[in-house]
PQR file of N, CA, C, O and H, with PARSE charges and radii, in Angstrom:
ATOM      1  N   UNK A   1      19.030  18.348  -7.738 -0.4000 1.5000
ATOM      2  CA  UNK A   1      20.049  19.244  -7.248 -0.0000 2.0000
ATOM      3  C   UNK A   1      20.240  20.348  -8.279  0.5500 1.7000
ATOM      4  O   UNK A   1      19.871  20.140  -9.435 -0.5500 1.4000
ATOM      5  N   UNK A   2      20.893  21.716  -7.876 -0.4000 1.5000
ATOM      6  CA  UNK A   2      20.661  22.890  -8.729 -0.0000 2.0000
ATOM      7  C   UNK A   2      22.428  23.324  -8.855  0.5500 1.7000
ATOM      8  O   UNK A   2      23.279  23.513  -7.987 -0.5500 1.4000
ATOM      9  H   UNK A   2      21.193  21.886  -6.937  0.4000 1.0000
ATOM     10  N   UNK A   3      22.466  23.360 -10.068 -0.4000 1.5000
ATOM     11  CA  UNK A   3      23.951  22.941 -10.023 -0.0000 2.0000
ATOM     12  C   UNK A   3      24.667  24.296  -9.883  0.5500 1.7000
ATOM     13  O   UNK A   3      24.523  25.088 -10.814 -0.5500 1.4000
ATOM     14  H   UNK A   3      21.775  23.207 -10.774  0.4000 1.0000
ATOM     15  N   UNK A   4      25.338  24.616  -8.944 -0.4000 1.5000
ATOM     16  CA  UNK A   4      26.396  25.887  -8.151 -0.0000 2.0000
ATOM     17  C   UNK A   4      26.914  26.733  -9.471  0.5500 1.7000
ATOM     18  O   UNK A   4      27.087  27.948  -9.382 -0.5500 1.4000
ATOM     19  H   UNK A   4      25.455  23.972  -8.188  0.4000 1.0000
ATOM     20  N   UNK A   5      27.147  26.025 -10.685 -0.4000 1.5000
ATOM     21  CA  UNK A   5      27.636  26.762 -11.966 -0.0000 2.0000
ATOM     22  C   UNK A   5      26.834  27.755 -12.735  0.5500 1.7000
ATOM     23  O   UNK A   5      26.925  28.975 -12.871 -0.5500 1.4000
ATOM     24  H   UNK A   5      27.006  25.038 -10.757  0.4000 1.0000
ATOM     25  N   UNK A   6      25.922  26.741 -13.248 -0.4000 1.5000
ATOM     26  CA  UNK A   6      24.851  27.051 -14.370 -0.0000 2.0000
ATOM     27  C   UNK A   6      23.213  27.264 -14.012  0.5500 1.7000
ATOM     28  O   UNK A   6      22.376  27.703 -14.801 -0.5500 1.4000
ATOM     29  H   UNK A   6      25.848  25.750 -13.137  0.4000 1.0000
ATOM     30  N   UNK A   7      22.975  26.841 -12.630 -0.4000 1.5000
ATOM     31  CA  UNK A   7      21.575  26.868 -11.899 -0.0000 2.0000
ATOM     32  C   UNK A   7      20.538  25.858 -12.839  0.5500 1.7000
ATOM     33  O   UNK A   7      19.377  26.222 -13.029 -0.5500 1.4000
ATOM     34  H   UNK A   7      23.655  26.484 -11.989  0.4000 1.0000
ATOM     35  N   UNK A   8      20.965  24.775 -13.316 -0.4000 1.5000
ATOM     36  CA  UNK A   8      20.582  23.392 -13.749 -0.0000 2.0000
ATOM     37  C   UNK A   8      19.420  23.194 -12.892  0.5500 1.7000
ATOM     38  O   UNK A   8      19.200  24.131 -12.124 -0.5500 1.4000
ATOM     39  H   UNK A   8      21.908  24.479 -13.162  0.4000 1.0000
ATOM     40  N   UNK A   9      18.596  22.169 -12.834 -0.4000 1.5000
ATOM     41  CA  UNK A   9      17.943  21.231 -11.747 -0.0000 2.0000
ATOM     42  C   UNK A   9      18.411  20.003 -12.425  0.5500 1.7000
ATOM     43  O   UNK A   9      17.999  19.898 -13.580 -0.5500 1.4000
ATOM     44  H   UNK A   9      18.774  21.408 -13.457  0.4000 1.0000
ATOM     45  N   UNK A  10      19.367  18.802 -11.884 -0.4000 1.5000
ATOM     46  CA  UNK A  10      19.630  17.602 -12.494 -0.0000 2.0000
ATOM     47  C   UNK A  10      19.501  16.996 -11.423  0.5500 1.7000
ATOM     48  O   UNK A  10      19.418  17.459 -10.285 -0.5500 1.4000
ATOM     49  H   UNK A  10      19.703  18.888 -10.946  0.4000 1.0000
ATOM     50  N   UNK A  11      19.478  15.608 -11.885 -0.4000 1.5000
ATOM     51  CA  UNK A  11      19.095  14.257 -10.527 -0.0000 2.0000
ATOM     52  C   UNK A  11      20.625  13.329 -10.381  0.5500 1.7000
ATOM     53  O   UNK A  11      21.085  12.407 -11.055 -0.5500 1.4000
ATOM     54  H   UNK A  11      19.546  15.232 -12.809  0.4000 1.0000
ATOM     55  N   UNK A  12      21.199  14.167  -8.997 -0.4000 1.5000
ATOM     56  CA  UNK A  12      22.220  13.618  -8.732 -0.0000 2.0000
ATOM     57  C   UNK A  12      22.646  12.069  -9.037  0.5500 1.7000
ATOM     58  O   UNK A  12      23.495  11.574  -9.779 -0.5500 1.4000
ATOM     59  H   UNK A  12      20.825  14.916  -8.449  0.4000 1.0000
ATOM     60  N   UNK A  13      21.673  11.520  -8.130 -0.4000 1.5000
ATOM     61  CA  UNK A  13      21.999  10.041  -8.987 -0.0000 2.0000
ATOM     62  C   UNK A  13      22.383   9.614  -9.794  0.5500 1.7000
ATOM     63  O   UNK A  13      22.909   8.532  -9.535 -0.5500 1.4000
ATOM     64  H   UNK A  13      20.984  11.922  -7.528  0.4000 1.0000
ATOM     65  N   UNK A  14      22.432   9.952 -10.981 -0.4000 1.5000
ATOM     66  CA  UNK A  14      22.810  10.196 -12.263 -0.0000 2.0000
ATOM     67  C   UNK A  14      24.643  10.060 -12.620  0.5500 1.7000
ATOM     68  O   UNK A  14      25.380   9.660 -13.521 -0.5500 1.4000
ATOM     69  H   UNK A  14      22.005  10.831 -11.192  0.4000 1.0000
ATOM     70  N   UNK A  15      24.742  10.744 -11.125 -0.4000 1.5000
ATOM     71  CA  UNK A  15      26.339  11.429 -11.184 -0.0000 2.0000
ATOM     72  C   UNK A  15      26.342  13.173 -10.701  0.5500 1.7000
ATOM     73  O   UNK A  15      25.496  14.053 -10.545 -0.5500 1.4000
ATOM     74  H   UNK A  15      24.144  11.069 -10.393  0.4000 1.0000
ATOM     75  N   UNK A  16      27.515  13.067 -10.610 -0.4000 1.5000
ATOM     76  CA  UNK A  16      27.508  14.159  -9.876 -0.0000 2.0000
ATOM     77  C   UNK A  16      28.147  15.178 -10.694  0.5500 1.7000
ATOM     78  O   UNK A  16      29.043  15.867 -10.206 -0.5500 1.4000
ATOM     79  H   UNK A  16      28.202  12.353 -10.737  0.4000 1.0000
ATOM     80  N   UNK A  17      27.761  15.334 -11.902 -0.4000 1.5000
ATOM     81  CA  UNK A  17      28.142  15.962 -13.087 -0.0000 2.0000
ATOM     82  C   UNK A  17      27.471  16.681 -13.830  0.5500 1.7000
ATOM     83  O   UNK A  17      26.807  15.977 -14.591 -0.5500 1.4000
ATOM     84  H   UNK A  17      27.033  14.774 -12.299  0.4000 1.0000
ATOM     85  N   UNK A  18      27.246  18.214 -14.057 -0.4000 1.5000
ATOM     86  CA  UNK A  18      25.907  18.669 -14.322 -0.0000 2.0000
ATOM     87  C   UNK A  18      26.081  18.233 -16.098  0.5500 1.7000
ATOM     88  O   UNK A  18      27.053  18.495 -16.806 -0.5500 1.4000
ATOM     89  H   UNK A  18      27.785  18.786 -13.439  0.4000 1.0000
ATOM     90  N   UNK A  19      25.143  17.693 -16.397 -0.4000 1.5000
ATOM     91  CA  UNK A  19      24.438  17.490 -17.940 -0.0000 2.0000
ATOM     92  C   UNK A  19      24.369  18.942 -19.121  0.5500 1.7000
ATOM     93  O   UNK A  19      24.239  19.039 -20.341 -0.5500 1.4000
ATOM     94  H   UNK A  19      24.354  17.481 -15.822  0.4000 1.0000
ATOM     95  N   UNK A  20      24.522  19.838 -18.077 -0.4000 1.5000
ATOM     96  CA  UNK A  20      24.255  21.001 -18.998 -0.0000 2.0000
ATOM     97  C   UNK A  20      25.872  21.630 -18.887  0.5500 1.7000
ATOM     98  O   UNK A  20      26.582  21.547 -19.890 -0.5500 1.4000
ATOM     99  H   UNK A  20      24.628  19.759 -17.086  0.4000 1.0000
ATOM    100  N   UNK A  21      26.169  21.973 -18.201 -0.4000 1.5000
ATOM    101  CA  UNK A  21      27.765  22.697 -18.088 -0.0000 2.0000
ATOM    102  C   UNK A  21      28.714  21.633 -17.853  0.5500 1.7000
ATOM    103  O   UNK A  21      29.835  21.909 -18.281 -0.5500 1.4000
ATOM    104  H   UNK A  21      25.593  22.041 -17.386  0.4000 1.0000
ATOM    105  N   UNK A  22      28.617  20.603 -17.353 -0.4000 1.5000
ATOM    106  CA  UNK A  22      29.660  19.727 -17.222 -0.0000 2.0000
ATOM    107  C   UNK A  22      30.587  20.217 -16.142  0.5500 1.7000
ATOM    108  O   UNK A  22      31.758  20.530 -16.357 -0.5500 1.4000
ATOM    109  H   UNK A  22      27.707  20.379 -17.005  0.4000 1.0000
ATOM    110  N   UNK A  23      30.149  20.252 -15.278 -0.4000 1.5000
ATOM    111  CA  UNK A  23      30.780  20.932 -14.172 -0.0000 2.0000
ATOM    112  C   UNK A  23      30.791  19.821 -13.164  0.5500 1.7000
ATOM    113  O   UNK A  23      29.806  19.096 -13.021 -0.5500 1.4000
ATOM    114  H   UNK A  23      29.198  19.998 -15.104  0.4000 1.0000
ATOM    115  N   UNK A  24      32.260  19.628 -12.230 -0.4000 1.5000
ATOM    116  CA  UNK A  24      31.846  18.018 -11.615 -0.0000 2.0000
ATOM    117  C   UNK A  24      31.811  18.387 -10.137  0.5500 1.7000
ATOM    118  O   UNK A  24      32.840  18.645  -9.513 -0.5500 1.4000
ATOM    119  H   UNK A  24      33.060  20.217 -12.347  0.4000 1.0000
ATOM    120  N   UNK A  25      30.720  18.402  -9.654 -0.4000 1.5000
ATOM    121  CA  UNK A  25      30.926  18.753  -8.285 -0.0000 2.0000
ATOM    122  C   UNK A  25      31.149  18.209  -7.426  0.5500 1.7000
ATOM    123  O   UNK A  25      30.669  17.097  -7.647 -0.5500 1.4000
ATOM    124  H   UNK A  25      29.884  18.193 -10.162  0.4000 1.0000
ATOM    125  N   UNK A  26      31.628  18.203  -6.411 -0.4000 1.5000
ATOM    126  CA  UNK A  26      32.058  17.633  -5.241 -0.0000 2.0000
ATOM    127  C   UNK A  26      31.297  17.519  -3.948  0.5500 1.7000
ATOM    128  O   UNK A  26      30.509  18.428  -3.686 -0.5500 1.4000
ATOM    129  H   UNK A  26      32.018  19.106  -6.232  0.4000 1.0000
ATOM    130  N   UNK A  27      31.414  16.652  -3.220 -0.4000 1.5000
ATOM    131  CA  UNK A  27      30.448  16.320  -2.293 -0.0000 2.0000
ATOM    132  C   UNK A  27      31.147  17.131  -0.972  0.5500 1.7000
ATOM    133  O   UNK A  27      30.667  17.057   0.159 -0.5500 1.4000
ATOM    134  H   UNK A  27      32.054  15.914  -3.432  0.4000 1.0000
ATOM    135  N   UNK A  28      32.046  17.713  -1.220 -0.4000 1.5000
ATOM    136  CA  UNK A  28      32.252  18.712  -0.186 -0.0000 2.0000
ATOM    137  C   UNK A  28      31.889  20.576  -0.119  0.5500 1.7000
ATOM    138  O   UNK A  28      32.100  21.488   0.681 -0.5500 1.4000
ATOM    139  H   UNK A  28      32.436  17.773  -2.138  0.4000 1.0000
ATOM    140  N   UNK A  29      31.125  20.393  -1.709 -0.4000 1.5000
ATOM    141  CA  UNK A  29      30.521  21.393  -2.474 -0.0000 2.0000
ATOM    142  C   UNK A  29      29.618  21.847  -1.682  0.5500 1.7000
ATOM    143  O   UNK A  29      29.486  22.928  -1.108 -0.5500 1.4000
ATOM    144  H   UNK A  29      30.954  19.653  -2.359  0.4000 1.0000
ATOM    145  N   UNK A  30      28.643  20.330  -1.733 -0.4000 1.5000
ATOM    146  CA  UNK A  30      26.903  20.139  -1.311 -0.0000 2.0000
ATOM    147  C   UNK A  30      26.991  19.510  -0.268  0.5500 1.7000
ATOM    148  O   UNK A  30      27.824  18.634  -0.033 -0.5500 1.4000
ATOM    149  H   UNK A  30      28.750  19.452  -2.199  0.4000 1.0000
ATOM    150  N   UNK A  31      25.944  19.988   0.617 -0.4000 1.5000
ATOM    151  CA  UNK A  31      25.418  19.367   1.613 -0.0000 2.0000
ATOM    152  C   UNK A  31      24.663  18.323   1.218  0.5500 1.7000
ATOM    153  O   UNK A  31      23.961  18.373   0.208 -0.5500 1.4000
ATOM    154  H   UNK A  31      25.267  20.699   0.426  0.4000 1.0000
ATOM    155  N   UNK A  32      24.784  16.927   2.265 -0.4000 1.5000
ATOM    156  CA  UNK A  32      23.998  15.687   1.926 -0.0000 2.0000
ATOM    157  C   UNK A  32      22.439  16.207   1.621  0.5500 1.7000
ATOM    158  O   UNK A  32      21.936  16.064   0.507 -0.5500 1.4000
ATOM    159  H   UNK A  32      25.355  16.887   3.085  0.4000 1.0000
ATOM    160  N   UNK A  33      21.928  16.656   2.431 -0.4000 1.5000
ATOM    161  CA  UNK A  33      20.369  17.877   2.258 -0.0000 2.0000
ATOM    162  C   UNK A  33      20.215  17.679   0.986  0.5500 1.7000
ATOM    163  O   UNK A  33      19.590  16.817   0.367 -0.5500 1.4000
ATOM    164  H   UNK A  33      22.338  16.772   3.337  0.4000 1.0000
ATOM    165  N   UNK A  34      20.994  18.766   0.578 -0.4000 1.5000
ATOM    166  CA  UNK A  34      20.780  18.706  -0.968 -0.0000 2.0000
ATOM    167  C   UNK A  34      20.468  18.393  -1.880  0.5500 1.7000
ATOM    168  O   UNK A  34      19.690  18.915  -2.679 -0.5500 1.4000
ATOM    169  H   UNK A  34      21.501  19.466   1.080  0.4000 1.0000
ATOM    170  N   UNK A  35      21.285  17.057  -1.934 -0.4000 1.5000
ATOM    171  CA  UNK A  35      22.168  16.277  -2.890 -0.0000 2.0000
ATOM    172  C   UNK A  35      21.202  15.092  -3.583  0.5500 1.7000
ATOM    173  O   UNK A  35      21.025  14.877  -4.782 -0.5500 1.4000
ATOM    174  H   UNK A  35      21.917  16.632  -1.286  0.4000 1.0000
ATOM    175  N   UNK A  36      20.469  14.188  -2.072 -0.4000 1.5000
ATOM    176  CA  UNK A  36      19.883  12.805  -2.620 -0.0000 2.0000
ATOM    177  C   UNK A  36      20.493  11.807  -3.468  0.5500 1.7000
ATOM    178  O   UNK A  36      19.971  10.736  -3.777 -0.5500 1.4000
ATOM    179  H   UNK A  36      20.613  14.362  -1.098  0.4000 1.0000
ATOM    180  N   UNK A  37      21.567  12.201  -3.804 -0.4000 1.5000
ATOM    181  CA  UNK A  37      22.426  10.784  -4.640 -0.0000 2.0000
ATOM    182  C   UNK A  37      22.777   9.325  -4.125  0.5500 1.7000
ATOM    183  O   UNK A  37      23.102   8.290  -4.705 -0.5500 1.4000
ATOM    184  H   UNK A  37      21.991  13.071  -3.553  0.4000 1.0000
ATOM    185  N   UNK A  38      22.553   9.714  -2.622 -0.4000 1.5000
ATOM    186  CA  UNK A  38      23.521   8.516  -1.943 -0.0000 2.0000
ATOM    187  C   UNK A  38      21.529   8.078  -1.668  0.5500 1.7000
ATOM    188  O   UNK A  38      20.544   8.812  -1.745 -0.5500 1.4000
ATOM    189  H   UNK A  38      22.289  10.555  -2.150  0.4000 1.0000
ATOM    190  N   UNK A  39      21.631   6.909  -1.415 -0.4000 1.5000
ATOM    191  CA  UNK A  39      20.413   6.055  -1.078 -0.0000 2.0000
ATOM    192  C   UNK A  39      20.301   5.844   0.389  0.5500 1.7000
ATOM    193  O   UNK A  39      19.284   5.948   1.075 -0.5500 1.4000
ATOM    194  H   UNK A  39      22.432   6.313  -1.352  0.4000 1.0000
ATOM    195  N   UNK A  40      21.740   5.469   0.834 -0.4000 1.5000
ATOM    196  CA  UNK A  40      21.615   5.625   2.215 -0.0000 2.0000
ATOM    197  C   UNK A  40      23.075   6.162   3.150  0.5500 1.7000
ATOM    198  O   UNK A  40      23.940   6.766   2.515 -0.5500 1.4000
ATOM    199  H   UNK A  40      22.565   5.384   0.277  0.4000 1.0000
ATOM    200  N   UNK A  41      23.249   5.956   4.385 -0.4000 1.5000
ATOM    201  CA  UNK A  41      23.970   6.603   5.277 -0.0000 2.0000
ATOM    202  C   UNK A  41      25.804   5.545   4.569  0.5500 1.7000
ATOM    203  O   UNK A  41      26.951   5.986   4.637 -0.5500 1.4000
ATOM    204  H   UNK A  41      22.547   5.465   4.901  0.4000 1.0000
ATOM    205  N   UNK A  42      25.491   4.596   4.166 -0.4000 1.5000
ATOM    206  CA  UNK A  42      26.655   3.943   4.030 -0.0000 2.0000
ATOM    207  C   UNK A  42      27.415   5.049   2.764  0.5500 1.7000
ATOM    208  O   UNK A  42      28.288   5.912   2.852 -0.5500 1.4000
ATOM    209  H   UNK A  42      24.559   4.238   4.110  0.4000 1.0000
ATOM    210  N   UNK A  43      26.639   4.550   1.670 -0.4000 1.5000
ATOM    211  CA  UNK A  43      26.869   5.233   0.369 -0.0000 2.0000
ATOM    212  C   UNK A  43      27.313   6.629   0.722  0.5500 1.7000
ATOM    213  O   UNK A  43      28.419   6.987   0.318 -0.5500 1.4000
ATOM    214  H   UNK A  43      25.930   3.848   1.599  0.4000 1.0000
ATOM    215  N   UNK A  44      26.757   7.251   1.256 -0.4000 1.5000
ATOM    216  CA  UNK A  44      27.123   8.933   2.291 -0.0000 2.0000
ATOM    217  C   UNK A  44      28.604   8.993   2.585  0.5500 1.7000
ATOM    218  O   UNK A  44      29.386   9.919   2.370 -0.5500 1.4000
ATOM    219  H   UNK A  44      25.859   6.960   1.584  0.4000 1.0000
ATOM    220  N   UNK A  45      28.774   8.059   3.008 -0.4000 1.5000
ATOM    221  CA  UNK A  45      30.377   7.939   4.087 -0.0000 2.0000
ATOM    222  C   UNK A  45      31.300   7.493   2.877  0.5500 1.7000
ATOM    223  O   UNK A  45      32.342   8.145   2.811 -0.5500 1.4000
ATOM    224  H   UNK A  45      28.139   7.306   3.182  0.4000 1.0000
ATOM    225  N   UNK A  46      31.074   6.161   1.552 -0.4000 1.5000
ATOM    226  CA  UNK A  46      31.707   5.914   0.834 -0.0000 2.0000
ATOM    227  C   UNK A  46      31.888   7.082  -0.414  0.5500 1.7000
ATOM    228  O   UNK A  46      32.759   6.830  -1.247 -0.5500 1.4000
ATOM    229  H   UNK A  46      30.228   5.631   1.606  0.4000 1.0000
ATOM    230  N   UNK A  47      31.055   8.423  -0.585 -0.4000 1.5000
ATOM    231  CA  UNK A  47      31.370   9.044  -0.838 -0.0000 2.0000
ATOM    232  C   UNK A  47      32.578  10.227  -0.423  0.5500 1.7000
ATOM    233  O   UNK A  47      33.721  10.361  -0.860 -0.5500 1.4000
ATOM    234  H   UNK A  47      30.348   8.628   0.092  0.4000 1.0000
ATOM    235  N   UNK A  48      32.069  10.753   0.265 -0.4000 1.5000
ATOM    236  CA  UNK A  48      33.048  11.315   1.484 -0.0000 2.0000
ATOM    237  C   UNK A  48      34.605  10.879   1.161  0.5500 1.7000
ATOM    238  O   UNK A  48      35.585  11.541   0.820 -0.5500 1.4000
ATOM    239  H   UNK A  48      31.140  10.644   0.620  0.4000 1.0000
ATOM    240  N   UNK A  49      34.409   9.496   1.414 -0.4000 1.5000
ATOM    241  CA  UNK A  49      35.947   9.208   1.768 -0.0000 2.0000
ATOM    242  C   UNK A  49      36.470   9.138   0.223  0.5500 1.7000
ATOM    243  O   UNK A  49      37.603   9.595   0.078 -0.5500 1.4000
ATOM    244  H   UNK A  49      33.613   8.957   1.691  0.4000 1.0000
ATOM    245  N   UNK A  50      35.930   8.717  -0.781 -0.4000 1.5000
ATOM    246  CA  UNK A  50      36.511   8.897  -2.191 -0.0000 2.0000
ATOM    247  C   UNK A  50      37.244  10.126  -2.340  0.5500 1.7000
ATOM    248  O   UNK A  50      38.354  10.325  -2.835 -0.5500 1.4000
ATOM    249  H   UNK A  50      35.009   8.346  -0.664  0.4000 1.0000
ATOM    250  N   UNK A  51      35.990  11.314  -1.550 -0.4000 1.5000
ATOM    251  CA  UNK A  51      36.457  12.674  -2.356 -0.0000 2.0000
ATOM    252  C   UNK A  51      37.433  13.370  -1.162  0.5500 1.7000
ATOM    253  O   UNK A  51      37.759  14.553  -1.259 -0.5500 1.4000
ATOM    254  H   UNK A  51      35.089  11.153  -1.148  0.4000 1.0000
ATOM    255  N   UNK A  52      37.771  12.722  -0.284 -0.4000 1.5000
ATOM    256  CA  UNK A  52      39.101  13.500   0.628 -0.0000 2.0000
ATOM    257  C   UNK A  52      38.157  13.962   1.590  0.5500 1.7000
ATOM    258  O   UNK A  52      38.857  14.403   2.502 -0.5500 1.4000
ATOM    259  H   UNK A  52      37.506  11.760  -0.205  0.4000 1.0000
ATOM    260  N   UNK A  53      36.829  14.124   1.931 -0.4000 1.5000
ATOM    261  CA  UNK A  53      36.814  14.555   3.373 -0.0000 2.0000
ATOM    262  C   UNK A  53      37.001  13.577   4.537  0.5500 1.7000
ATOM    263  O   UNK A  53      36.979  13.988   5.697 -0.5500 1.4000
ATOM    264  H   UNK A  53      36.261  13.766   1.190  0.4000 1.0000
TER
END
């Protein structure tokens, strides 16, 4: 993922926190497309609902 701040390439998985700017993005930021962090459709939805959508 290419991070909206600093134009990073970092591996969401990781977290959703860019390594270089420290910038914490939100999954209402990025499109799932994007992103690849979640492994599957569950993890997708348990994100989501953490972050208020």
């Amino acid at each position: 993922m290419i991070c909206p701040s600093c134009d990073f390439d970092f591996d969401p998985a990781r977290g959703l926190q860019c390594p270089r700017c420290g910038e914490a993005i939100d999954c209402s930021e990025i499109g799932c497309a994007n992103c690849d962090a979640c492994n599957d459709v569950f993890q997708q939805v348990t994100r989501r609902i953490r972050s208020g959508d």
